[in-house]
N, C-alpha and C positions, 0 to 999 in steps of 0.2 A: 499254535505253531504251524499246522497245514493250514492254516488258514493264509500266515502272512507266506508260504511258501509257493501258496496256489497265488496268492496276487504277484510276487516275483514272477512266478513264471508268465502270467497273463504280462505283466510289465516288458520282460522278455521277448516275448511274441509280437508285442504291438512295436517294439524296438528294432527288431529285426524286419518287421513288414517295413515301416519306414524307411530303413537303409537297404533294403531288397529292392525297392519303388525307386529311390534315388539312383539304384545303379540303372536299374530298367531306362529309366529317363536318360541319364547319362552315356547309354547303350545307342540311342535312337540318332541317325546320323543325321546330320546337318545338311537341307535342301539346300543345291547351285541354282540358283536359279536362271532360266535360258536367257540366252543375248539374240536379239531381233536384230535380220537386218536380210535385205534381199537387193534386188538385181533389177533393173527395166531396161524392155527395149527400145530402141526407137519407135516411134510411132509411125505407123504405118495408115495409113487412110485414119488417121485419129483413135486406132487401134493400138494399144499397151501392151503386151506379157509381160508380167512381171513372176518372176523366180525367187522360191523362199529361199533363203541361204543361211536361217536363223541355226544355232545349237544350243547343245545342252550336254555338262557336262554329267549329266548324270544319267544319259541318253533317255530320258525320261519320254513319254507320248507328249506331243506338243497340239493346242490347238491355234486356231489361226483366226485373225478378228483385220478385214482390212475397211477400212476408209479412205477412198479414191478423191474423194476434195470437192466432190460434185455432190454428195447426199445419196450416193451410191456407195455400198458395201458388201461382201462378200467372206465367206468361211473356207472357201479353198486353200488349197496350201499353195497350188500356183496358179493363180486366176490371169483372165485375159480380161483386158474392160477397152469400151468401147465411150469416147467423150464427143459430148454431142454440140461442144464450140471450142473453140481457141480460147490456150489462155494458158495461166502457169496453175499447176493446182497440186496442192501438199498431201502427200501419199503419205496414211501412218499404217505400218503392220505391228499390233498386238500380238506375241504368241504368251501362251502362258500353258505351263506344264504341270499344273494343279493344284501348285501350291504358292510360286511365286511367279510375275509375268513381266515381261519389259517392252517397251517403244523402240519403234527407228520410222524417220522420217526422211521421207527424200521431194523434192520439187517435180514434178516433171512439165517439162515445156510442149503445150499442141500446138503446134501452125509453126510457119516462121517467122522469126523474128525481125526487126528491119536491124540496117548495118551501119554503121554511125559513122561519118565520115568528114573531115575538118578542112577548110583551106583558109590556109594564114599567110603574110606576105613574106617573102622568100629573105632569108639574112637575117641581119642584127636589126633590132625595133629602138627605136629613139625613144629614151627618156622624155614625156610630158607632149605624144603625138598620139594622137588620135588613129588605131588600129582597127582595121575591119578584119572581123573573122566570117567565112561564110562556110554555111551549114553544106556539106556534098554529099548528105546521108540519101541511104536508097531503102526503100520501102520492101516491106514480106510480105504476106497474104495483105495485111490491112494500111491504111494511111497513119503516115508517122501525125500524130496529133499534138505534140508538146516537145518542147529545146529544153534542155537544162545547162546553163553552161557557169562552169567554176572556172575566174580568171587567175586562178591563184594564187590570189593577195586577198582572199578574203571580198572579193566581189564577185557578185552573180548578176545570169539572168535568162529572161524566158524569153527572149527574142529570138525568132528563126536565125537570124544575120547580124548580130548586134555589133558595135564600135565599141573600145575602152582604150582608156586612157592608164598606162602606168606613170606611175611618180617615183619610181624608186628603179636603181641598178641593178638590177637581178636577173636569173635563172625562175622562169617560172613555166608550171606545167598550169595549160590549159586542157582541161577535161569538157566534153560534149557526150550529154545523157537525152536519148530521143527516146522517144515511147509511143506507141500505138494506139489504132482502137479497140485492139485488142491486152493490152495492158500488157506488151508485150516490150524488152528493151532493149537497149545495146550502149555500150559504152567505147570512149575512144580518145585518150589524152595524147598532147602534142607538146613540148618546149618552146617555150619561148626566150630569145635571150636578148636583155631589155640593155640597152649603153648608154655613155651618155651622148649628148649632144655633141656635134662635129663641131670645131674652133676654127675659125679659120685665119 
């Protein structure tokens, strides 16, 4: 009889450790984990600050992990980085507050960029005429090296000045995409309105 009473009560004991552990567990609250995100300034002689702006709502200690796009990195929370060419380069800040971490990514543009600029013939464009568009883009730090142009029918092309021909009565946007040597761009669409041919 004490024998199955003392196994009761060990049965007991180890029942109660169990549902003691699952409240414990059940007790432990739930990590937010931080949201990344900050701020840059303009670049100044190829010079950045950039400003943490990251939170957490559980005001946890945050650390800081950045990657400036060059193979340059830093642990500051608000670092200053200095870029040694032109060009666009993708800025990630890492923070993570010990348990769980988050990204935010921003572009930031060194040099200037060039300015994309269109001249098309003035009016309405005749159905099945041969149209000259010419390129009036102006150059930033470097030489504009490439035309991208979408006639908006589904035809392109890489010519500084190109001619095109529509075959149909329409409203159409011409777009012009220039780029640099510094891989640097600018974009700049215009309308064009296509009629038909005069009768006389």
């Amino acid at each position: 009889m004490k024998k199955k009473i003392f196994v009761l009560l060990v049965s007991m004991s180890i029942l109660v450790g169990i549902l003691s552990g699952c409240t414990e567990e059940e007790k432990k609250p739930t990590n937010n984990a931080p949201v990344a995100s900050f701020t840059a300034s303009e670049p100044e002689n190829m010079t950045v600050q950039f400003t943490d702006t990251s939170t957490d709502a559980d005001d946890d200690t945050l650390t800081w992990s950045w990657d400036f796009g060059d193979d340059e990195t830093s642990t500051e929370q608000n670092p200053s980085h200095t870029y040694m060419a032109n060009g666009i380069y993708t800025v990630t800040l890492t923070v993570n507050d010990g348990t769980d971490s988050d990204d935010f990514f921003e572009d930031i543009t060194i040099g200037t960029p060039p300015t994309a600029g269109i001249t098309a013939p003035e009016g309405n464009i005749t159905v099945n005429t041969s149209v000259q568009f010419m390129d009036t883009s102006t150059k930033g730090d470097s030489n504009i090296t490439s035309w991208f142009w979408d006639f908006g029918d589904d035809e392109t092309s890489t010519d500084q000045n190109p001619t095109h021909n529509y075959t149909a009565v329409e409203t159409y946007t011409v777009t012009l995409t220039v780029s640099d040597d510094d891989g640097l761009t600018d974009t700049i669409s215009i309308d064009v309105i296509v009629t038909e041919e005069a009768t006389l």
